[in-house]
N, C-alpha and C positions, 0 to 999 in steps of 0.2 A: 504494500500500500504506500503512495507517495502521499505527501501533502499539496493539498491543495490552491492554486494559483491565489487563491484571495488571502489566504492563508500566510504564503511564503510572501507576495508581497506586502503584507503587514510585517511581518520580520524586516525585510529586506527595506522597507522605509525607517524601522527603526536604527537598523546597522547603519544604514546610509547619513543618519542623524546625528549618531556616535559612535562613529567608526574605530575598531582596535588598529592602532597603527603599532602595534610589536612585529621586528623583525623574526620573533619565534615563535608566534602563533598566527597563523593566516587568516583573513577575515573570516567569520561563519558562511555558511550557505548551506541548504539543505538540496543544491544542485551538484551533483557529482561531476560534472565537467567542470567544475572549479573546485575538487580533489581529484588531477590525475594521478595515475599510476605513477609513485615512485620511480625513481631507477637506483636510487643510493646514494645520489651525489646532492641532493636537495640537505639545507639544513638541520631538517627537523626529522629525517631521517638516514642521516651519516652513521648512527651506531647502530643502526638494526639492522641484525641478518636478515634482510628479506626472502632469502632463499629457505629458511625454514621456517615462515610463516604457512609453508605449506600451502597456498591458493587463497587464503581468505580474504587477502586485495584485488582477486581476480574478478570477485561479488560475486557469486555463484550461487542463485536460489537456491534454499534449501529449505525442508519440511521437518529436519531434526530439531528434538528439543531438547534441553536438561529437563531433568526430572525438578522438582520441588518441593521442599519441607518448609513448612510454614509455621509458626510461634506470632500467635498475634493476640494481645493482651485486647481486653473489652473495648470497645469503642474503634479499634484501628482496623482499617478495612484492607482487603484487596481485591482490587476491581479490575477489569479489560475497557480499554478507552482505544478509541481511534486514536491516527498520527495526527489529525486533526485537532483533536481534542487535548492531545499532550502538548501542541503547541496553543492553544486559548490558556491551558493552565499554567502556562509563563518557562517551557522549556528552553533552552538555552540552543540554540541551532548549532549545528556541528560544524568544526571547524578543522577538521581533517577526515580521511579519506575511510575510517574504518569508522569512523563514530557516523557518517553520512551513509555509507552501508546498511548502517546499521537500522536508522531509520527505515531507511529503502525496502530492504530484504526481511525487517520483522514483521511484515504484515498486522500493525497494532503494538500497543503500548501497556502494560501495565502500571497502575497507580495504589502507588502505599499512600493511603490516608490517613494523619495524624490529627483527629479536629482541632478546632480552636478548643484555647486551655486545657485542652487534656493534660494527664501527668499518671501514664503508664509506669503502675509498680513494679514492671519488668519489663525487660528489653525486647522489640521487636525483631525477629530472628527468621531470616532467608535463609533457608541452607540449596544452594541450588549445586546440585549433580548430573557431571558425564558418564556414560559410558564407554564410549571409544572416540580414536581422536580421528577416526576416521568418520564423523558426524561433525559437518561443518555448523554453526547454530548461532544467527544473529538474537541480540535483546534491546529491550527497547523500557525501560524502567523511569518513572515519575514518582519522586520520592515529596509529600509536601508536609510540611509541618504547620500546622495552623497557626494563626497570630497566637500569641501568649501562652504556646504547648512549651513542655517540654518532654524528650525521650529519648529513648538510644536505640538506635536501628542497628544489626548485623550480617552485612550479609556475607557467605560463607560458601566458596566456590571449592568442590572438592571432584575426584575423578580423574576422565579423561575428556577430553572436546578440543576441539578447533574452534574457537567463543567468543565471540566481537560483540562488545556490549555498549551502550550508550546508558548512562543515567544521569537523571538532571532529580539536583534539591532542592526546592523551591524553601526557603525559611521564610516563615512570615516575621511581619514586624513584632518585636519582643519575644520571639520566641525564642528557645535554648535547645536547638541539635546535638547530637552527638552520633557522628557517623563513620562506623568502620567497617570496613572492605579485607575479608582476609582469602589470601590465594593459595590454597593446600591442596593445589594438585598434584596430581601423577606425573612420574616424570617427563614423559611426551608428552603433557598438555603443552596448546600455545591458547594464549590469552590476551588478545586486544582492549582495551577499555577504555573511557573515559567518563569520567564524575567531575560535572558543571554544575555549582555552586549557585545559587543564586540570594544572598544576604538581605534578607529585608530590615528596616530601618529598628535601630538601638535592638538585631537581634544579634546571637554568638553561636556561632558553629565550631565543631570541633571535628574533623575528620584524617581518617586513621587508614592507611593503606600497610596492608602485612604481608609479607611474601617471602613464601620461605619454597612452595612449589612450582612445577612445571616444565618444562624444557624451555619455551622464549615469553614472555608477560614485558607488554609494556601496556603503560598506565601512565592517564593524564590526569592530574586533578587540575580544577580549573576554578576561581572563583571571580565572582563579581559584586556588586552593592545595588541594593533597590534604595537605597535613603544614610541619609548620614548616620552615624551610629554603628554602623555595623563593625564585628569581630567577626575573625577566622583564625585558625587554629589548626594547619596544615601539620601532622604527625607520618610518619613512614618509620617502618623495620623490615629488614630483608633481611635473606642469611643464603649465601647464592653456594654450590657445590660445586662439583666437577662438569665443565660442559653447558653451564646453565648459564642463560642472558638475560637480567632481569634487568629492568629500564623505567624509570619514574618521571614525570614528567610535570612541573607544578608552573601553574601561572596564576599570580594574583592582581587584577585591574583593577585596580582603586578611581574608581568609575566616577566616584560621590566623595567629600567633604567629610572629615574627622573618621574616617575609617580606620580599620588596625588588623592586619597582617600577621602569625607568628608561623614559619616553618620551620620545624627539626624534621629531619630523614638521618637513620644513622643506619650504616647496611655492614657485615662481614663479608667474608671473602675464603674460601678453601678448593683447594682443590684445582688440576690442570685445568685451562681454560673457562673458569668460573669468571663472569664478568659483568659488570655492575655498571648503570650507566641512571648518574642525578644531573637533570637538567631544571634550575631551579629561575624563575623570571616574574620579576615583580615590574608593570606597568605602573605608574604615576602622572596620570592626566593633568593636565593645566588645572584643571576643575578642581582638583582634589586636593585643597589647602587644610592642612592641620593634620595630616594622618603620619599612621607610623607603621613600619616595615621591619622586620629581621625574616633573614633565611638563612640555614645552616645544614650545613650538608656534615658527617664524617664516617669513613670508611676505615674499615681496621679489616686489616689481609692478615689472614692465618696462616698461610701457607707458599710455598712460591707458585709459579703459573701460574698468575690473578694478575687481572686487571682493572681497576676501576677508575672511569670515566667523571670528574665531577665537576658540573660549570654554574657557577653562580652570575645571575645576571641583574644588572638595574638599569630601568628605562626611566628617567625622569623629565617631566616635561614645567616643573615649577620649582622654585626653591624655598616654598611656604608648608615646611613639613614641619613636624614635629620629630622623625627621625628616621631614616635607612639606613640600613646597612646590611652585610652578608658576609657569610666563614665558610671555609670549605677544609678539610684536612683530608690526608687518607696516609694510613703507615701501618708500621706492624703493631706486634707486642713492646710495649713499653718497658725499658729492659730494666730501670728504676723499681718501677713496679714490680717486677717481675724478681729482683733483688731484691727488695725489702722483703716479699712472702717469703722468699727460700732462706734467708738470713732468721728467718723467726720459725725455723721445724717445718714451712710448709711444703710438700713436697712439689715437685713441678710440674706432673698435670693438675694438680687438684689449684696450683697456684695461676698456670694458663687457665682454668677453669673459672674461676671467682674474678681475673680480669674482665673477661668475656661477658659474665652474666654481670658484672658491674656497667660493662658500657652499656648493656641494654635498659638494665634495672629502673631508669628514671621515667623511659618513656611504657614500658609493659605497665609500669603502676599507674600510668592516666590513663589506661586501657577504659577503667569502668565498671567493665565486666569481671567477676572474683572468677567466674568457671573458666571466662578466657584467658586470666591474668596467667593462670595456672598453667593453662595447657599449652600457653607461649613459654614458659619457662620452662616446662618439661621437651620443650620442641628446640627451643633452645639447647638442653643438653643432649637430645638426641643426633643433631647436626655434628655437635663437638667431638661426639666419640666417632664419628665417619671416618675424621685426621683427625685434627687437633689433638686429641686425647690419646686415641690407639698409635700417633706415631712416638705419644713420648713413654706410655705406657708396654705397648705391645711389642 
C-alpha cells in the first residue's frame, strides 16, 4: 500500500516549509526515487556491507511475517491502520531507502496506543519473532503516547529474518516515554530499522537501542520537536563478536527553541572481524535558540581483529545555545585498571570481567526494566566467556 497523493503532498509542503539541510540525513520523502539504490560510495552508506544485506534494498514484495507476542497492560491498544492513516497520526516520513521500503512493501501500519494520562503499572512489551532468514518481512509500526501519559514500551526482536522496519513515536505534549529496542537475534539475522522520534512540547523521551544479535543490524534513531520544551535521551549498548556489523545511526534536529538532547552509545568489541560502526549528528536550526546538546560515543575492543568506526558530528546554524558539545573514545583494557584489580588478589579474568560489566553498568541501570536489567547483565557475561574470558582462562 502506498500513501496517498493528498497525503504525501501535505508532508511534502511541510518539509518544503522546514526543510532538514544535514549533510547526513537526506530530506524525507515517502517516494523511492529519491532513495536510490546505494552503491557504497554514498555517505551514509560507506560502512555497510551491502552485499550481505542479502536483497532487502532490492524491495522485493513479500507476504512473510514475524510472529508476535504481545504484553499490553489495560487501556493500551493495538490496532491495524492504513499508511494513510499513520501519516494523519503525525509519522515522520522516511528518509532513507529501507525505512521508504518499508512503508511501501508493508501493506499497512500498526498503532500502539498509549491514551492521554495513562500511567501503565507495567511495561508495554512487543516481542516480535523470525523464523528463517530466508523470509524477507517489511514493518511499519506507530508508536503514540498520549498528552500527559506516561510508560515504557519494549520491543524485543529475536530469531531469524531479513527485517526492515520503520517506527515513528509520536510523544504528546507532557508526556514521559521510555523506549527500548533490543536486537537478540540469530546469528544470520540482518536487520534494517529506523525509530523517528517525534517530541511534543515540555515532553521527555528516553530511548534505548540494544544489540548484542544478528549477522548485519543497522539502526537509525532519529528525533525531532513539536514545541519548545522538549527532552531526548538517546541510550545504545552493543556487544559485537566475531564477523558481526552492527551500525547505529543517531540524528537529533533541534527543530524548536529551549530543546535538550543527551546521547550515550557505548558498544564492545571481540573477536576477528567484529565491527562496530557510531555515527552520531546533532542539527541546530537558526530557530532553535536556548537549547543544549551532548553526544558520546565509547568503544572498548576486547580482542585484536576489531574494528570500530566512530564519528561525532555538529551542524550548527546559531550561536544562541545554551550548550554543544560531543566525545568519542575507543581503546582497549585499561591496563591501570586492570593493575590495581590484580595488585589486590584479583585474579585476571575475573579482573577483565568487573572492567567490562563496569563500563556497561551505568547505562543497563537506566534500563527500567529489573527482568531486562538482569538478562542484559547475564548476556553480558555470556559474550565474555566467547574470548574474553576462555582466552585468559582456558
Amino acid at each position: 500500500m502506498t500513501v496517498t497523493d493528498a497525503a504525501r503532498e501535505s508532508v511534502e509542503s511541510m518539509l518544503e516549509a522546514n526543510p532538514t539541510r544535514s549533510h547526513l540525513n537526506p530530506p524525507p520523502s515517502y517516494d523511492l526515487a529519491d532513495h536510490p539504490l546505494p552503491t557504497g560510495r554514498e555517505e551514509i552508506w560507506r560502512f555497510t556491507p551491502l552485499k550481505r544485506l542479502r536483497g532487502i534494498l532490492d524491495g522485493e514484495a513479500s507476504a512473510a511475517h514475524l510472529t508476535w507476542e504481545t504484553s499490553l497492560p489495560e487501556g493500551v491498544t493495538l490496532t491495524e491502520i492504513t499508511a494513510e492513516q499513520a501519516v494523519e497520526l503525525g509519522e515522520l516520513a522516511p528518509n532513507d531507502r529501507p525505512s521508504a521500503l518499508a512503508v511501501a512493501r508493508a501493506g499497512g501500519a500498526l498503532l500502539l496506543d498509549i491514551p492521554a494520562e495513562a500511567e501503565p503499572d507495567a511495561p508495554v512489551w512487543l516481542k516480535l519473532h523470525g523464523e528463517s532468514v530466508d523470509d524477507l518481512v517489511w514493518g511499519q509500526l506507530v508508536i503514540r503516547f498520549g498528552r500527559f501519559s506516561k510508560a515504557t514500551v519494549v520491543l524485543e526482536h529475536t530469531g531469524s529474518a531479513r527485517y526492515s522496519a520503520t517506527t515513528t513515536v509520536v510523544v504528546g505534549d507532557g508526556a514521559n516515554a521510555n523506549v527500548l529496542s533490543l536486537q537478540d537475534w540469530d546469528d544470520d539475522a540482518v536487520h534494517l530499522g529506523r525509530d523517528a522520534i517525534r517530541v511534543g512540547r515540555d515532553a521527555s523521551v528516553r530511548h534505548t537501542a540494544i544489540t548484542f544479535g544478528g549477522d548485519v543490524v543497522r539502526l537509525n534513531a532519529n528525533v525531532e520537536y513539536d514545541g519548545p520544551g522538549g527532552e531526548a535521551e538517546l541510550l545504545g549498548l552493543y556487544f559485537a563478536d566475531e564477523g558481526q556489523h552492527l551500525e547505529h545511526r543517531l540524528f537529533a534536529d533541534h527543530n524548536q527553541p529551549r530543546t535538550k538532547s543527551h546521547v550515550v552509545y557505548k558498544g564492545a568489541l571481540q573477536g576477528q572481524g567484529a565491527h562496530t560502526v557510531w555515527i552520531g549528528n546533532v542539527l541546530i536550526r537558526k530557530i532553535a535558540e536556548g537549547i543544549e546538546t551532548y553526544e558520546e560515543n565509547r568503544n572498548l575492543v576486547l580482542t585484536d581483529g576489531c574494528h570500530a568506526d566512530s564519528v561525532p558530528n555538529l551542524e550548527i546554524e546559531t550561536g544562541e545555545i545554551e550548550g554543544a558539545g560531543h566525545a568519542s573514545a575507543t581503546g582497549r583494557f585499561d591496563d591501570e585498571q586492570l593493575f590495581y584489580l590484580r595488585s589486590r588478589g584479583v585474579s585476571e579474568a575475573e579482573s577483565r570481567r568487573l572492567v567490562v560489566h563496569g563500563f556497561f553498568n551505568d547505562l543497563i541501570r537506566k534500563v527500567g526494566v529489573a527482568s531486562l536489567e538482569e538478562k542484559l547483565m547475564a548476556t553480558v557475561e555470556e559474550e565474555l566467556a566467547k574470548n574474553v574470558l576462555k582466552d585468559v582462562t582456558g
